[in-house]
C-alpha positions, 0 to 999 in steps of 0.5 A: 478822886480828881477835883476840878473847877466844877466841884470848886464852882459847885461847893462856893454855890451851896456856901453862896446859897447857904449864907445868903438864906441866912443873910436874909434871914431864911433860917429854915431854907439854910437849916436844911441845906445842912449835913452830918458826917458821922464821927466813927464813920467818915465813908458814911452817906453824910445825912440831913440833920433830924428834927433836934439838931434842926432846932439846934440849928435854927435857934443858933441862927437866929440868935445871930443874924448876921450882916454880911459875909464873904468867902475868905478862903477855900482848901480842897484835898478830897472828897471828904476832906475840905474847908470852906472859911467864911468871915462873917460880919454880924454888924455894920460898924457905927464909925472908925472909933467903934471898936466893937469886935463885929466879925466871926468865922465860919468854918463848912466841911463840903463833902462829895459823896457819890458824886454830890456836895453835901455842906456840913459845918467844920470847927477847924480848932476842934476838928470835924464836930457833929450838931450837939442840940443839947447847948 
């Protein structure tokens, strides 16, 4: 599969989309932009998260509202294999003395199946991980 500047534009404008709901607190909107890749079937169509895993989601998400963010990094290698970083700034610092850690990464596997971006999460430690609802 040969990937060109449209599959970058396009997949920087679903993280865009998906961090900006966020951002503003449009929990619900970010939920279901999200997909599933299947762990024993990489092929497989990625699918839209059920019902548990959108709690799972939703409740994640609102736990840490975040400030800001930006892209910081993205890799392409193929359809089903690529990486979208994003640092996350989950508060504004009070001064330079404040030495509160206030960031955090996020880490979206896109994924082009039949020709459409899917946005899935991505633990890059851990590798490719599915929505656990029960944590």
């Amino acid at each position: 599969m040969a990937l060109s500047k449209k599959d970058t534009i396009k997949v920087l404008e679903l993280t865009n989309q998906f961090m900006t709901a966020v951002k503003e607190q449009r929990y619900a909107d970010a939920a279901i932009m999200l997909h599933e890749t299947k762990a024993d079937d990489p092929f497989a169509q990625p699918e839209l998260l059920d019902n548990t895993q959108l709690k799972s989601v939703l409740h994640r998400l609102k736990a840490f509202p975040i400030y800001d963010y930006s892209i910081t990094d993205y890799i392409f290698k193929e359809a089903l294999d690529n990486e979208v970083r994003c640092k996350v700034i989950l508060f504004p610092k009070n001064d330079e003395k404040d030495t509160r850690p206030n960031t955090t990464t996020w880490y979206f596997k896109p994924v082009r199946f039949l020709g459409e971006w899917k946005l899935c999460f991505r633990s890059s430690t851990q590798g490719d991980r599915t929505f656990d609802a029960s944590n």
